[in-house]
Each structure stands twice: as structure tokens, then as C-alpha cells.
C-alpha positions in Angstrom: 62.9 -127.8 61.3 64.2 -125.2 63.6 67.7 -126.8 64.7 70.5 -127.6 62.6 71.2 -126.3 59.2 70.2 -127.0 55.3 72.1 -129.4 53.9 70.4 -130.7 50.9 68.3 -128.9 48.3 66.5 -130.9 45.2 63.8 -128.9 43.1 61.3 -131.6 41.5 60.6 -130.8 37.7 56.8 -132.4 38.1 54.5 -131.3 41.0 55.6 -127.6 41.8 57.9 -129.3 44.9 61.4 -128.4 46.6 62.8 -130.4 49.2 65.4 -129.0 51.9 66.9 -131.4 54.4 68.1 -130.3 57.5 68.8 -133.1 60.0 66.6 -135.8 60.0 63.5 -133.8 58.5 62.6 -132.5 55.0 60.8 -128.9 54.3 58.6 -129.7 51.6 58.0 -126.2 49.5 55.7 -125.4 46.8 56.0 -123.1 43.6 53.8 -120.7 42.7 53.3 -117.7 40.7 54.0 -115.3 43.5 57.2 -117.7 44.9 57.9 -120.1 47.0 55.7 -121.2 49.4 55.8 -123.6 52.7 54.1 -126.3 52.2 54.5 -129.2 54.7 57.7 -131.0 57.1 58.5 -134.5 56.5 59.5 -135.4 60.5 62.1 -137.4 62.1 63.0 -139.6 59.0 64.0 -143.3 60.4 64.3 -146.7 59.2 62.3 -149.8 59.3 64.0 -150.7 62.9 63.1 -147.3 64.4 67.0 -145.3 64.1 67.3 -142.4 62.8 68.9 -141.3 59.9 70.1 -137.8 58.1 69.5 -138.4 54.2 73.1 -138.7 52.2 71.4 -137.7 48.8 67.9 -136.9 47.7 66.4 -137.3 44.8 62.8 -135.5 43.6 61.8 -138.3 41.6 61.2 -142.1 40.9 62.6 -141.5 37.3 66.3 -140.6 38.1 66.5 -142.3 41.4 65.1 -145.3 43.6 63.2 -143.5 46.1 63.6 -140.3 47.5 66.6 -140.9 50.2 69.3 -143.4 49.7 71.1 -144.3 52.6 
């Protein structure tokens, strides 16, 4: 996640998560009782053909949203 810049933040309200988007990759974070953590990158997000995509809106959870990208 080194190029580019955030463009997207959602906080999940179950599972301690954040997610930041920057390009085509999401920074997964973690809360805990000293702060926020790094947790994990979610890598060079693409369809089922192969192309690329940059996420348009993100949602944290099934509940409010179908899936966690929509196109």
C-alpha cells in the first residue's frame, strides 16, 4: 500500500476492523485497547476476468450492504 493515496475509510461495528482503500488494495486495521493496529493488506483487488478495479464504495458489513465493494 505504499503508492497512491487513501481514499476510502469504513470502521466495522463487529470484529474490531477498519478498512482503508488506496488504489486497488485495502489496509485492513484492527482495534485494540492501546489503538489502532495493522493488521493485514487485501492485494490487487480484480474481478472475475482478471482487471483491475479501485473500489467506488465500501461497506464493513453484509448487513448494510451486498458485499464489501460495489463496483
Amino acid at each position: 500500500m505504499r503508492e497512491g493515496h487513501n481514499s476510502q475509510l469504513t470502521v466495522g461495528y463487529k470484529g474490531d476492523r477498519s478498512y482503508v482503500v488506496r488504489g486497488n488494495n485495502i489496509g485492513v486495521f484492527r482495534h485494540t485497547k492501546d489503538g489502532v493496529k495493522y493488521y493485514a493488506t487485501i492485494s490487487r483487488l480484480a474481478d472475475t476476468k482478471g482487471k483491475n478495479f479501485v473500489p467506488k464504495n465500501v461497506c464493513a458489513s453484509h448487513e448494510f450492504c451486498e458485499g464489501l465493494s460495489q463496483i
